[in-house]
DRENMI-958329 format. One record per atom (N, C-alpha, C): residue in one letter; y negated, x negated, z negated. Coordinates in steps of 0.2 Angstrom, whole numbers, padded with zeros to 4 digits, always signed. Example, Ala and Ser with C-alpha at 12.3 -4.5 7.8 and 13.67 -1.06 7.14 Angstrom:
REM DRENMI-958329
a+0028-0066-0039/a+0022-0062-0039/a+0016-0066-0039/s+0011-0064-0035/s+0005-0068-0036/s+0000-0064-0039/
***
This chain:
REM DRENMI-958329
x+0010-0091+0058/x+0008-0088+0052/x+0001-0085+0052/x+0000-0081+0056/x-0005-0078+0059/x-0005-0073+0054/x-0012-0070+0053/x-0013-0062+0050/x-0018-0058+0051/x-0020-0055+0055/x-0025-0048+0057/x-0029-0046+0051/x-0034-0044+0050/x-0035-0039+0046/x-0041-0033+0049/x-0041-0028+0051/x-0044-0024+0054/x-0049-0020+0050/x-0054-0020+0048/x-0059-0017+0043/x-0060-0023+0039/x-0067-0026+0036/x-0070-0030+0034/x-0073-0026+0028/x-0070-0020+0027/x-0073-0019+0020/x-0071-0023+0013/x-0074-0019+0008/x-0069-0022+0002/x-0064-0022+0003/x-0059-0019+0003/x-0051-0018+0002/x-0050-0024+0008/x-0051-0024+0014/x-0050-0031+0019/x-0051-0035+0018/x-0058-0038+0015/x-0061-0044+0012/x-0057-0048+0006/x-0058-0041+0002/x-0053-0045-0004/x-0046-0048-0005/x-0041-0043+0001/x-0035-0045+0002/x-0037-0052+0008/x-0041-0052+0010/x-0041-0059+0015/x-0043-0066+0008/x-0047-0063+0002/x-0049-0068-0003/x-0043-0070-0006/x-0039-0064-0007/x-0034-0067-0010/x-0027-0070-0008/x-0028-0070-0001/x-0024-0075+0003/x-0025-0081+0003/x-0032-0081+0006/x-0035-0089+0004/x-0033-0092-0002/x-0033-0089-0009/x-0033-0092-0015/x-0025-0094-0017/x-0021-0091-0014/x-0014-0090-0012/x-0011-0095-0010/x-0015-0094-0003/x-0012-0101+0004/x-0009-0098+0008/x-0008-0089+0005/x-0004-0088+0012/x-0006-0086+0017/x-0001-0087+0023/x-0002-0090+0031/x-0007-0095+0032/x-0008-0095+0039/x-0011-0101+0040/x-0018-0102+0044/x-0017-0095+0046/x-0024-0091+0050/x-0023-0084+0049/x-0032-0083+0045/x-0033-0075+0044/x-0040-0073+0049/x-0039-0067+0053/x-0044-0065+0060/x-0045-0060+0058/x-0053-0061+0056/x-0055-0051+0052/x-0060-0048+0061/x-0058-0041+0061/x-0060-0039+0066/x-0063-0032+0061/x-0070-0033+0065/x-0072-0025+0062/x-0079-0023+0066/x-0079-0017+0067/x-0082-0014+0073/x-0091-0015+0072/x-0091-0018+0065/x-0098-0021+0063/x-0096-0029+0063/x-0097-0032+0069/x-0099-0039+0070/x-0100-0043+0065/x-0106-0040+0063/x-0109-0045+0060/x-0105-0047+0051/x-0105-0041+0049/x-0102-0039+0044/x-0095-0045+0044/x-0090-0043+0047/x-0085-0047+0047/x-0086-0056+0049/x-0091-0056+0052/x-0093-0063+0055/x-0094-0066+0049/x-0100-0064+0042/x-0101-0066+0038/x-0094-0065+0032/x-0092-0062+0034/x-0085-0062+0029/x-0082-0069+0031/x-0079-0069+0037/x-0077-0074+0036/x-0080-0081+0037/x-0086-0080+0037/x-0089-0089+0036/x-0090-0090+0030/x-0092-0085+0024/x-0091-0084+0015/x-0082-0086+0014/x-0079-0083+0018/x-0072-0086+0016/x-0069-0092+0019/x-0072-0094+0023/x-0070-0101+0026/x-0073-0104+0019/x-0080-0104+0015/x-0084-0108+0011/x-0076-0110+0005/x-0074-0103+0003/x-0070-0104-0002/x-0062-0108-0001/x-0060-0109+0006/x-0055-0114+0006/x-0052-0120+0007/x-0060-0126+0006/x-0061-0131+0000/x-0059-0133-0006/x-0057-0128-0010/x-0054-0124-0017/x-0050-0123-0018/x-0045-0120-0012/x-0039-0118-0013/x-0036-0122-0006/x-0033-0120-0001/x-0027-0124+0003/x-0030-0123+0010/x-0026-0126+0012/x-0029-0127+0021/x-0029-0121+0024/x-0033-0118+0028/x-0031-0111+0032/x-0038-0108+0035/x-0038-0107+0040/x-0044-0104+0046/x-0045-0098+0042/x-0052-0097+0042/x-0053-0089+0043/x-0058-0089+0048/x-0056-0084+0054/x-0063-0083+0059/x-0063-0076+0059/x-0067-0073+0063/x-0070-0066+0066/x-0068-0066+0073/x-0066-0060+0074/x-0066-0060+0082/x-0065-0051+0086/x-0062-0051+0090/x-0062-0044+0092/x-0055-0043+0091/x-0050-0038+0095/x-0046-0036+0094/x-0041-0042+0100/x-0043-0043+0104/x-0041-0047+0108/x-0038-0056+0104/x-0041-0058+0098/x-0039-0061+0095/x-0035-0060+0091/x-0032-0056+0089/x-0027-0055+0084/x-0020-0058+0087/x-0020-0057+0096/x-0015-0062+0097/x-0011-0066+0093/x-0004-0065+0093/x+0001-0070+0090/x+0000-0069+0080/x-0003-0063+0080/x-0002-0060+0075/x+0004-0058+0072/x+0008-0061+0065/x+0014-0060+0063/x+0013-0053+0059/x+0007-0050+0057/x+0006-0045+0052/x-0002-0043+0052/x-0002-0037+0054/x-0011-0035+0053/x-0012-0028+0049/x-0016-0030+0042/x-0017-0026+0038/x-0022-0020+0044/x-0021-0013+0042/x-0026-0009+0045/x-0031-0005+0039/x-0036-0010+0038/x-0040-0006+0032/x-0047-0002+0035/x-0047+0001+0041/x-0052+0003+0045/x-0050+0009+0043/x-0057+0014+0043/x-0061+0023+0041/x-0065+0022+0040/x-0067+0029+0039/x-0075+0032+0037/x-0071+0034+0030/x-0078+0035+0024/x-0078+0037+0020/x-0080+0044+0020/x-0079+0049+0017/x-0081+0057+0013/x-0088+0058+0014/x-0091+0062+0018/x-0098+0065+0018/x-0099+0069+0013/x-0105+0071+0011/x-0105+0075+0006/x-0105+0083+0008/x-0099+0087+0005/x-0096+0092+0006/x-0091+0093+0012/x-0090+0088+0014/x-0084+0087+0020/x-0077+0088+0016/x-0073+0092+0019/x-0066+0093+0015/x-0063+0086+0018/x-0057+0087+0012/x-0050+0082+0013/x-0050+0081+0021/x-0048+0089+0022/x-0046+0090+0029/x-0048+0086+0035/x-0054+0085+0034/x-0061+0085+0039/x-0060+0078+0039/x-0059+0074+0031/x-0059+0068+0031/x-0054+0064+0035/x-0046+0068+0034/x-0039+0067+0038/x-0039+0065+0047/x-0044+0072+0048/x-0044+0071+0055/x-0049+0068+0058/x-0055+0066+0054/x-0059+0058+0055/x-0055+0051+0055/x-0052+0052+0051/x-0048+0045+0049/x-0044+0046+0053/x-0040+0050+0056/x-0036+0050+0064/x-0038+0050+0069/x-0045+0051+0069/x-0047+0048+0075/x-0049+0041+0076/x-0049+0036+0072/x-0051+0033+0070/x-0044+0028+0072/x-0038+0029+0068/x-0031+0027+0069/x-0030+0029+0077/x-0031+0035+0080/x-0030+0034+0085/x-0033+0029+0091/x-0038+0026+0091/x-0042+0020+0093/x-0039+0015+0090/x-0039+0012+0085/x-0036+0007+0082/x-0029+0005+0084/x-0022+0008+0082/x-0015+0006+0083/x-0016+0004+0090/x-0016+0009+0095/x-0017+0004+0102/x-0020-0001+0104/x-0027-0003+0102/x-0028-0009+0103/x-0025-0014+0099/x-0025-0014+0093/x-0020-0018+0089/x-0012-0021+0092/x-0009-0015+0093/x-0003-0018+0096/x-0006-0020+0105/x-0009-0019+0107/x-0012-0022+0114/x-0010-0029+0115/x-0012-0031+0109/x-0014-0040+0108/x-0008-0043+0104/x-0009-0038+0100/x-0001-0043+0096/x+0005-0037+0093/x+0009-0036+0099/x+0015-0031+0102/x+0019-0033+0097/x+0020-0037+0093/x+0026-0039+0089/x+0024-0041+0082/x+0019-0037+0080/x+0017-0036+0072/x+0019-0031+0070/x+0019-0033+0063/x+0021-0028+0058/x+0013-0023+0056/x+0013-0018+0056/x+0009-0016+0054/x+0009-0014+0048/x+0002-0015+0042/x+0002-0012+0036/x-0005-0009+0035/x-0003-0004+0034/x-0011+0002+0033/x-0013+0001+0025/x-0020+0001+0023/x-0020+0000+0017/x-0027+0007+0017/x-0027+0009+0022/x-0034+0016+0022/x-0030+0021+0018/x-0035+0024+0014/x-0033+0030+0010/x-0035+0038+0012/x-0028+0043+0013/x-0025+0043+0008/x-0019+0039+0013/x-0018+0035+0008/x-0013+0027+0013/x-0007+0034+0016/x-0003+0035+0012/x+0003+0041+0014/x+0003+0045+0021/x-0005+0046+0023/x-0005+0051+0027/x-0004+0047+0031/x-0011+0039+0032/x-0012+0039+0039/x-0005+0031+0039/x-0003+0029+0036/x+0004+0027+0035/x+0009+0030+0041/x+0008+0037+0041/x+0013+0043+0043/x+0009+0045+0051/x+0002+0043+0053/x-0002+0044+0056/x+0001+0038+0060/x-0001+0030+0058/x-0001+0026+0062/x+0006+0025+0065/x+0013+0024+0060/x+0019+0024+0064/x+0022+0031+0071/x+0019+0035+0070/x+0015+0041+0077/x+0013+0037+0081/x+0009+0032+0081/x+0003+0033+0084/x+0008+0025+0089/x+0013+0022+0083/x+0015+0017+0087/x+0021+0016+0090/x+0024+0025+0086/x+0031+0024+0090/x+0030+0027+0098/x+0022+0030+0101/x+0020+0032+0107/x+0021+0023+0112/x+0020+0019+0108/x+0021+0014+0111/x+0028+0008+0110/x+0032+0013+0110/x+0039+0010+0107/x+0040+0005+0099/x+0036+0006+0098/x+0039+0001+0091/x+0041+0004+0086/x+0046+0002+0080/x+0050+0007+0079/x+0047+0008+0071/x+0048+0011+0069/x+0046+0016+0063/x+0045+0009+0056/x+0050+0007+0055/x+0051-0001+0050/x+0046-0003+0050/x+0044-0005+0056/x+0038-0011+0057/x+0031-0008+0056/x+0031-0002+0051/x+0025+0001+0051/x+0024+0003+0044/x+0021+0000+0038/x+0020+0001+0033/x+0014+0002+0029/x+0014+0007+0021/x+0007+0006+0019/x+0007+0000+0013/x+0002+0002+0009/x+0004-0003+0003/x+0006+0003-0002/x+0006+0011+0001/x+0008+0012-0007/x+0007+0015-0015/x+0013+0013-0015/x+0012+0016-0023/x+0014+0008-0027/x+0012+0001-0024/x+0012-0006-0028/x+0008-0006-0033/x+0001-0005-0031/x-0003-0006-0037/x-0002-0001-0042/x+0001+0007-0041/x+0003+0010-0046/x+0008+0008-0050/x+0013+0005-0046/x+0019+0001-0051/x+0014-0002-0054/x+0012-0008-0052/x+0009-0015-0055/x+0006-0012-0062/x+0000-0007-0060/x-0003-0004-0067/x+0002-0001-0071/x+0009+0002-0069/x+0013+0006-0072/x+0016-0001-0079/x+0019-0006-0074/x+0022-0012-0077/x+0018-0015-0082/x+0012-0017-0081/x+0006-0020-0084/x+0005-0018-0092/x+0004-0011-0091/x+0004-0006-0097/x+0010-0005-0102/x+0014-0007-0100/x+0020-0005-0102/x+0022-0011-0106/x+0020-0017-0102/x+0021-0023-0104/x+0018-0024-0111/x+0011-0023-0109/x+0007-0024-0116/x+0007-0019-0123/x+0009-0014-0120/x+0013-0008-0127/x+0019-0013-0129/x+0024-0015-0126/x+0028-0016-0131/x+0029-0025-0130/x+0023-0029-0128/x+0021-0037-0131/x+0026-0041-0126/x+0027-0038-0120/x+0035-0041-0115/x+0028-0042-0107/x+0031-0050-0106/x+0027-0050-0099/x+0029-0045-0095/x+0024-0042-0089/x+0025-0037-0085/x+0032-0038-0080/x+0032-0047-0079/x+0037-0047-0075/x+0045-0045-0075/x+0044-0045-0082/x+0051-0043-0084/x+0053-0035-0086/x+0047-0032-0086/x+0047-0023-0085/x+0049-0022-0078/x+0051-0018-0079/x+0057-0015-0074/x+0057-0008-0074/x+0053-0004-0069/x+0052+0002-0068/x+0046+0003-0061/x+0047+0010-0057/x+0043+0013-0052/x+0038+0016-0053/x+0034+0018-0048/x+0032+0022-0045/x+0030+0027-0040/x+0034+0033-0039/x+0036+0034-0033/x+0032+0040-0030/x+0034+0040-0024/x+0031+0046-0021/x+0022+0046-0017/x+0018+0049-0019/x+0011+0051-0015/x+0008+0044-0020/x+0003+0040-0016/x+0000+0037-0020/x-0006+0039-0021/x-0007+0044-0028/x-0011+0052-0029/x-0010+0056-0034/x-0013+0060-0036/x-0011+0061-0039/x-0005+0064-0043/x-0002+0065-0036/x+0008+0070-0039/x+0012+0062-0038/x+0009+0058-0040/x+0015+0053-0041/x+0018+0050-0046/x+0024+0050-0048/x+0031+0051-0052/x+0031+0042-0053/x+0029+0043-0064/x+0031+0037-0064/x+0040+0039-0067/x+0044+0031-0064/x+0051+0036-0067/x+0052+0032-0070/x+0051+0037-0077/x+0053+0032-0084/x+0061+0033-0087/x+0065+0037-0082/x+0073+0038-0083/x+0074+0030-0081/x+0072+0028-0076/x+0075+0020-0073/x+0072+0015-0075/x+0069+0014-0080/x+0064+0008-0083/x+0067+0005-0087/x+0067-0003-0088/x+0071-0007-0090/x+0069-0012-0092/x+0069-0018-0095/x+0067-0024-0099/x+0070-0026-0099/x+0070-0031-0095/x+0073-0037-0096/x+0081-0033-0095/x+0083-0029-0091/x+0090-0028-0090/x+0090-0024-0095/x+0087-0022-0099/x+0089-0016-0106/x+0085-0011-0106/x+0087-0005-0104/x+0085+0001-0105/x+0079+0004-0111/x+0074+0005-0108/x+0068+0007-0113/x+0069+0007-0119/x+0074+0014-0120/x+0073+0018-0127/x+0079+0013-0132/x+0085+0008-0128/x+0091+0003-0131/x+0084-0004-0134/x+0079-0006-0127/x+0072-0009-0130/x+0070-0009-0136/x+0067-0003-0135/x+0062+0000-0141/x+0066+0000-0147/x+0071+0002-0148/x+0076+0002-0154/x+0077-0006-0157/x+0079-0010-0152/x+0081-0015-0156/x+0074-0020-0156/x+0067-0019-0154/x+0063-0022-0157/x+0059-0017-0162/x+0060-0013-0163/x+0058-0008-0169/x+0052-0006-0166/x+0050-0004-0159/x+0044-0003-0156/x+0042+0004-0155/x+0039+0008-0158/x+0037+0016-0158/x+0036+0019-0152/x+0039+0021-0147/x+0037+0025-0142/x+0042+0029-0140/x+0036+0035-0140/x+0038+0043-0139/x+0034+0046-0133/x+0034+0053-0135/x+0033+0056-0130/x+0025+0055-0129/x+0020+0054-0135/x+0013+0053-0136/x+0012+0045-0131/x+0016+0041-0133/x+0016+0036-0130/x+0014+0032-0122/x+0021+0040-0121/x+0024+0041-0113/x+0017+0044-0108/x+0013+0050-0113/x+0009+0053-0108/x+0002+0049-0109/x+0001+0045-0115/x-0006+0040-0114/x-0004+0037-0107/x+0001+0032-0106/x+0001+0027-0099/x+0002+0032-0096/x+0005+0036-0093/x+0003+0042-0088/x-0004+0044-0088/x-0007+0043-0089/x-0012+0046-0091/x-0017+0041-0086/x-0016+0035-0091/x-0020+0028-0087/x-0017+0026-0082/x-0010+0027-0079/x-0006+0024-0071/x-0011+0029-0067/x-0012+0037-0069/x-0013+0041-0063/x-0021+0042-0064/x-0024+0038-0068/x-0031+0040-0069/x-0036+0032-0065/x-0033+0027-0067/x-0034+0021-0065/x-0040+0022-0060/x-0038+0025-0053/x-0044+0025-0046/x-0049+0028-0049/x-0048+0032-0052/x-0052+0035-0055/x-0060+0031-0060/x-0056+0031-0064/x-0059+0029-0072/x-0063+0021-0066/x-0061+0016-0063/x-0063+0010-0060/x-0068+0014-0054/x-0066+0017-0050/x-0074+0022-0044/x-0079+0023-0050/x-0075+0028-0055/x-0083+0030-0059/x-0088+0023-0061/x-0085+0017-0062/x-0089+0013-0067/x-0090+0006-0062/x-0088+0006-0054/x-0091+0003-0051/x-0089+0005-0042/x-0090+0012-0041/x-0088+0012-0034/x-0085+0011-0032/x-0079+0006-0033/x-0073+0005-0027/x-0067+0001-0031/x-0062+0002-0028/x-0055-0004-0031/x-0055-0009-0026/x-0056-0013-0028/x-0055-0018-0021/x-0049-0025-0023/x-0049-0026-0028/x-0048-0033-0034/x-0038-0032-0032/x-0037-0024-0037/x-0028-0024-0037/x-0025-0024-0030/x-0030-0020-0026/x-0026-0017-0020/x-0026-0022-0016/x-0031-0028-0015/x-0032-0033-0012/x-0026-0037-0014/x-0025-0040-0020/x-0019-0044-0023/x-0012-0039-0019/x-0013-0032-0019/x-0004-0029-0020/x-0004-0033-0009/x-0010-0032-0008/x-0010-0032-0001/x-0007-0040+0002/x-0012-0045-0002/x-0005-0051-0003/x+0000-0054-0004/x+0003-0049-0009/x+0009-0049-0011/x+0012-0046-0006/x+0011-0043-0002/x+0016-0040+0004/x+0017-0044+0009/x+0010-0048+0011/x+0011-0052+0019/x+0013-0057+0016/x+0014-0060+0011/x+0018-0067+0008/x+0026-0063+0009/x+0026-0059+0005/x+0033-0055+0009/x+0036-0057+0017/x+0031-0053+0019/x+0033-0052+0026/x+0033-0060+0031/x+0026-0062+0028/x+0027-0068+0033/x+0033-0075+0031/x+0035-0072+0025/x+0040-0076+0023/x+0047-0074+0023/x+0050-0068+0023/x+0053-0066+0026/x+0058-0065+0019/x+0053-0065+0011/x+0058-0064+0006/x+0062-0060+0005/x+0063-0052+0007/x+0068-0048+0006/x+0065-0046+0001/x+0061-0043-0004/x+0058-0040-0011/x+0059-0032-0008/x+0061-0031-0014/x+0059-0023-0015/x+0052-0021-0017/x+0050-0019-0014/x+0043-0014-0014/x+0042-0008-0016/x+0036-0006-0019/x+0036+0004-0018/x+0030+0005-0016/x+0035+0001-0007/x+0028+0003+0000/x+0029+0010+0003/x+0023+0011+0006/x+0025+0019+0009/x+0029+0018+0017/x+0032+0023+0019/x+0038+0019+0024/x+0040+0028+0027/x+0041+0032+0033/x+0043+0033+0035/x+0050+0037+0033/x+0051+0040+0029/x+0057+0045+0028/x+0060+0052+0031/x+0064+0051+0035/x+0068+0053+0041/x+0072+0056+0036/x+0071+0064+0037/x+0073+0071+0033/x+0076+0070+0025/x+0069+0067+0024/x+0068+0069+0016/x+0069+0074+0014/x+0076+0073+0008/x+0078+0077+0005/x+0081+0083+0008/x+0082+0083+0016/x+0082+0089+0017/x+0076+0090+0021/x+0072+0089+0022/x+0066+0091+0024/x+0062+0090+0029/x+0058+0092+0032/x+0054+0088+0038/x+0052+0080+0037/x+0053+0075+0043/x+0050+0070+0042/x+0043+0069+0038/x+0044+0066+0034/x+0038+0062+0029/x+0037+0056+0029/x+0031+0053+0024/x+0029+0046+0022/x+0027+0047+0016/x+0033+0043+0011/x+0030+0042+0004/x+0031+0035+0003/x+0032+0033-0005/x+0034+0026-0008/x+0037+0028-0010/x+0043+0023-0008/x+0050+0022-0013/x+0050+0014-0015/x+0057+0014-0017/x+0056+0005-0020/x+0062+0005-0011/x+0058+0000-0008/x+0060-0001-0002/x+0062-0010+0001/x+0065-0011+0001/x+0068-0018+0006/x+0062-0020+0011/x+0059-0027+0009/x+0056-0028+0017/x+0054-0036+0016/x+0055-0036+0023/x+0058-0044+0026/x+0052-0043+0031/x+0053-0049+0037/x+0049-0051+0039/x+0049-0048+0045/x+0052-0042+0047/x+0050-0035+0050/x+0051-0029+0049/x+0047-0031+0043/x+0045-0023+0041/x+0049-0021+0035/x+0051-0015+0035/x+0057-0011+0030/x+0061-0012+0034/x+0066-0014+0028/x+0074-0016+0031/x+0079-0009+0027/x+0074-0008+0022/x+0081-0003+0020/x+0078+0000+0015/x+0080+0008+0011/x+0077+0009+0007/x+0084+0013+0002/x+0079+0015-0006/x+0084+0012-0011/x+0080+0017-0016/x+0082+0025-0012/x+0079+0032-0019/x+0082+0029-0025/x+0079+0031-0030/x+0081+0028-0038/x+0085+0035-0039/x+0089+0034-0043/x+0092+0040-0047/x+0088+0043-0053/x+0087+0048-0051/x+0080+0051-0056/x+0083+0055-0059/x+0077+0057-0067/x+0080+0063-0070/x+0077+0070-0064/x+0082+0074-0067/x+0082+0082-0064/x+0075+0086-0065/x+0069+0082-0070/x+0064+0082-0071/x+0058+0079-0065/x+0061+0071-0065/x+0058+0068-0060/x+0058+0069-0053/x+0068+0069-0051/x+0068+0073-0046/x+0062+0076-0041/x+0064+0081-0047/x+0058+0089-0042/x+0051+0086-0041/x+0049+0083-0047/x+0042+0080-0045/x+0041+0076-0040/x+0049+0072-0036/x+0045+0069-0031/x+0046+0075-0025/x+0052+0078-0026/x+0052+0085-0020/x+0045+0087-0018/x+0041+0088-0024/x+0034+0091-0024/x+0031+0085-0023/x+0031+0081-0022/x+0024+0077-0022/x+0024+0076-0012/x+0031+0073-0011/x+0033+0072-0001/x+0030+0082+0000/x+0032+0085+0000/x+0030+0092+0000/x+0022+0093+0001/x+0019+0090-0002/x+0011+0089-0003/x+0008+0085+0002/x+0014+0083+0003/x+0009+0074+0010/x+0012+0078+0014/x+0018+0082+0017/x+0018+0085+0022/x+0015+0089+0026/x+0012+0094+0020/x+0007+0100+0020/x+0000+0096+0022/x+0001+0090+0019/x-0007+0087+0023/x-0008+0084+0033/x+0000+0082+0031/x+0001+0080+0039/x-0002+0089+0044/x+0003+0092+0042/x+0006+0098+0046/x-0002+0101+0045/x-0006+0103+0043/x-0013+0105+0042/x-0017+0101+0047/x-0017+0095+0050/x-0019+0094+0056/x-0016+0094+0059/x-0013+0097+0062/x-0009+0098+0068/x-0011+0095+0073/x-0010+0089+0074/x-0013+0084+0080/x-0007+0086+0085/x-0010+0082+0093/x-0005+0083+0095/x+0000+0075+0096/x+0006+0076+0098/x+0008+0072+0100/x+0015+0073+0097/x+0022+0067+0096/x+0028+0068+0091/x+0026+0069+0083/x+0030+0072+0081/x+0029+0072+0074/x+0032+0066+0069/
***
């Protein structure tokens, strides 16, 4: 019940806090190319598991990650100022291209889950990087469009007074801006939105429908402006996966996953609502969309492509 995490930034740190608080697994090993940085991470987070449940957190290099069952990958450079997307992509791949190899070097039998941004690409980037070393496409995941659901669900939940747990609805596609909430497949508590909203006398319409759209796709946003960084949702969606994985629950997800001729089209990496167990993606589960939503996911996989295919790295596609 081992777990890797690779980058000691926010987004690492906080998913390593929110394991701690959790209990899941039983050893977390943060590796990050700043020693120190990580060292102090996790002696801060060894303080806090007096409070919560038994469980190691140490630092160490890549070579410790041994016997790892699952290793988060949250390691990149951030955006220079005036540096394009572009520029950014093929930093952060060179970046994943050092990384996967040593990671699998030590622990050949992990699940990999990317949580770097834009997750979609380098998601699509790192299972490249690891089927060069036979592992096979499943065992290689991002986080996604979770947190997008969770804020999708969240919001939906408090418009019409129903815990989030029992909203029942996606997020699909780019975790980005072209990402498709599908409100044709949203349901409560087993009952279809608009059968819902009717029989609790609840007003929502179209004005309704484009405020939470507005707040699901605005979210990174509106949270960067007013302190710099997400760390908090994406760290929790990032525990809720390795509790997944290392437990081997079978959940549906809408993790980003490796789509072999999407829709017709060259390989890709989006989110769907997808199967995953204790190795990896077991299976995946397109929703039935409207002819509306449809296209918008055609166009959103169409948009990550064009970003893959614009570096044109070498190696398989």
């Amino acid at each position: 019940m081992k777990i890797g995490i690779v980058g000691s930034g926010f987004v690492g740190a906080t998913a390593a806090y929110a394991m701690v608080m959790a209990g899941i697994g039983r050893e977390i090993v943060l590796v990050d190319r700043d020693e120190a940085r990580s060292a102090a991470e996790a002696m801060d987070l060894q303080h806090a598991v007096p409070f919560a449940r038994p469980l190691l957190v140490s630092s160490g290099s890549y070579a410790d990650l041994k016997g790892s069952r699952a290793v988060i990958i949250a390691a990149g450079v951030n955006q220079k100022p005036g540096e394009t997307r572009l520029d950014l992509l093929q930093r952060n791949a060179a970046v994943f291209r050092e990384v996967v190899p040593q990671v699998l070097a030590s622990a050949p039998d992990a699940v990999l889950v990317v949580a770097t941004n834009p997750v979609d690409v380098m998601t699509h980037l790192a299972a490249r990087y690891a089927k060069e070393l036979g592992v096979p496409p499943g065992r290689v995941l991002g986080s996604g469009t979770m947190l997008d659901t969770a804020r999708f669900r969240t919001l939906l939940g408090s418009h019409l007074g129903v815990d989030p747990q029992h909203v029942h609805g996606y997020v699909v596609g780019e975790h980005g801006d072209s990402e498709v909430l599908t409100w044709s497949v949203v349901t409560i508590g087993g009952i279809p939105l608009e059968d819902f909203c009717r029989m609790r006398g609840v007003q929502f319409g179209a004005t309704e429908r484009e405020d939470i759209d507005r707040q699901v796709r605005r979210a990174g946003y509106t949270i960067i402006a007013g302190k710099g960084a997400t760390y908090y949702g994406i760290g929790s969606a990032l525990a809720r996966l390795l509790e997944v994985i290392l437990n081997d629950q079978r959940a549906i997800l809408t993790v980003t996953s490796a789509i072999p001729e999407a829709w017709g089209g060259a390989n890709v990496s989006i989110s769907l609502p997808h199967l995953v167990g204790g190795t990896g993606v077991l299976a995946s589960f397109p929703p039935v969309l409207s002819y509306a939503e449809e296209e918008s996911l055609h166009a959103s996989a169409a948009l990550i492509r064009v970003a893959i295919e614009e570096m044109d790295l070498p190696g398989p596609k």
